[in-house]
C-alpha positions in Angstrom: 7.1 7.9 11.0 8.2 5.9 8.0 11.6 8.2 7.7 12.3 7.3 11.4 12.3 3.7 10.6 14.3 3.6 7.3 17.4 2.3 9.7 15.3 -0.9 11.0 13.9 -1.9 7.7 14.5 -2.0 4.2 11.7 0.1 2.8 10.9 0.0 -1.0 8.7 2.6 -2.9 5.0 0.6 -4.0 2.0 2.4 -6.0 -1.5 1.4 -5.8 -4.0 3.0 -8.6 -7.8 2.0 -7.3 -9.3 0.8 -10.7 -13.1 0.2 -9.1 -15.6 2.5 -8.9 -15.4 2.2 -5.0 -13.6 3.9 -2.5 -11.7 1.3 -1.0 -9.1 1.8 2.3 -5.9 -0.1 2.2 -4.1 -1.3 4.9 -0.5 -2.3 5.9 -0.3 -3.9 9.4 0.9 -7.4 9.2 4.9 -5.5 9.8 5.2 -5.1 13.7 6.1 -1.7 14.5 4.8 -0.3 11.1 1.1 0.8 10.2 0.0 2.4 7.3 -4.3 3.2 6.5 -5.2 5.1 3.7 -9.1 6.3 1.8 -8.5 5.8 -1.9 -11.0 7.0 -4.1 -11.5 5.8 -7.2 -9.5 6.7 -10.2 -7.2 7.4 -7.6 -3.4 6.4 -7.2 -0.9 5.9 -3.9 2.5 5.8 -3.3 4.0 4.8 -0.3 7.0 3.4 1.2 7.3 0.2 3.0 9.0 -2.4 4.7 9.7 -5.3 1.6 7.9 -8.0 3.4 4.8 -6.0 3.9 1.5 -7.0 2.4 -1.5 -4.5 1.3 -4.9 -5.3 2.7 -7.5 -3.6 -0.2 -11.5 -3.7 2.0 -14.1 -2.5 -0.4 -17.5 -1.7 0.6 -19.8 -3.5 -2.1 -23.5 -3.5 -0.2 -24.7 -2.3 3.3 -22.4 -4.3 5.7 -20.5 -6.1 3.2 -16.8 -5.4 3.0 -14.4 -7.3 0.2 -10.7 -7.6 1.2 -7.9 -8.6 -0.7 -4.7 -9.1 0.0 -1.5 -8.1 -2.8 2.1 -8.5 -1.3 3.4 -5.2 -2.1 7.0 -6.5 -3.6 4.6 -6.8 -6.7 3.3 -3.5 -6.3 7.1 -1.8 -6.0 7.9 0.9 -8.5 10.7 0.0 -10.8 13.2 2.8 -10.1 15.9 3.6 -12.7 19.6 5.0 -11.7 20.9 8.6 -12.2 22.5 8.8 -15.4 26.4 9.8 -14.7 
């Protein structure tokens, strides 16, 4: 789905590394036409491609029936590319 839409947005390559000892499930879906939901386990680390405007929603399950969410706009989160040497 995200190659489909390369055309209508500028997508840029993000990382997430989940640094708590929960699993937490991030969520991309404040981009219409574009949705992205993802289980990260701890320790573990994502990368994705989206559309440069998008933000990251982070929920985290702390007790029984409480969630924590946080929200990271993923132009900090965008992985810092270098150019082919010639």
């Amino acid at each position: 789905m995200v190659n489909s839409l390369s055309a209508e947005f500028s997508l840029i390559l993000c990382c997430y590394v989940n640094t708590s000892p929960q699993v937490q499930i991030i969520r991309i879906a404040d981009v219409s036409d574009f949705y992205l939901e993802r289980v990260i386990f701890p320790g573990q680390r994502l990368l994705f491609e989206v559309p440069f405007n998008a933000s990251l929603e982070v929920h985290t399950g702390r007790f029984i029936g409480a969630i924590a969410a946080d929200t990271i706009a993923c132009e900090t989160l965008k992985v810092k590319q270098s150019e082919p040497s010639e």
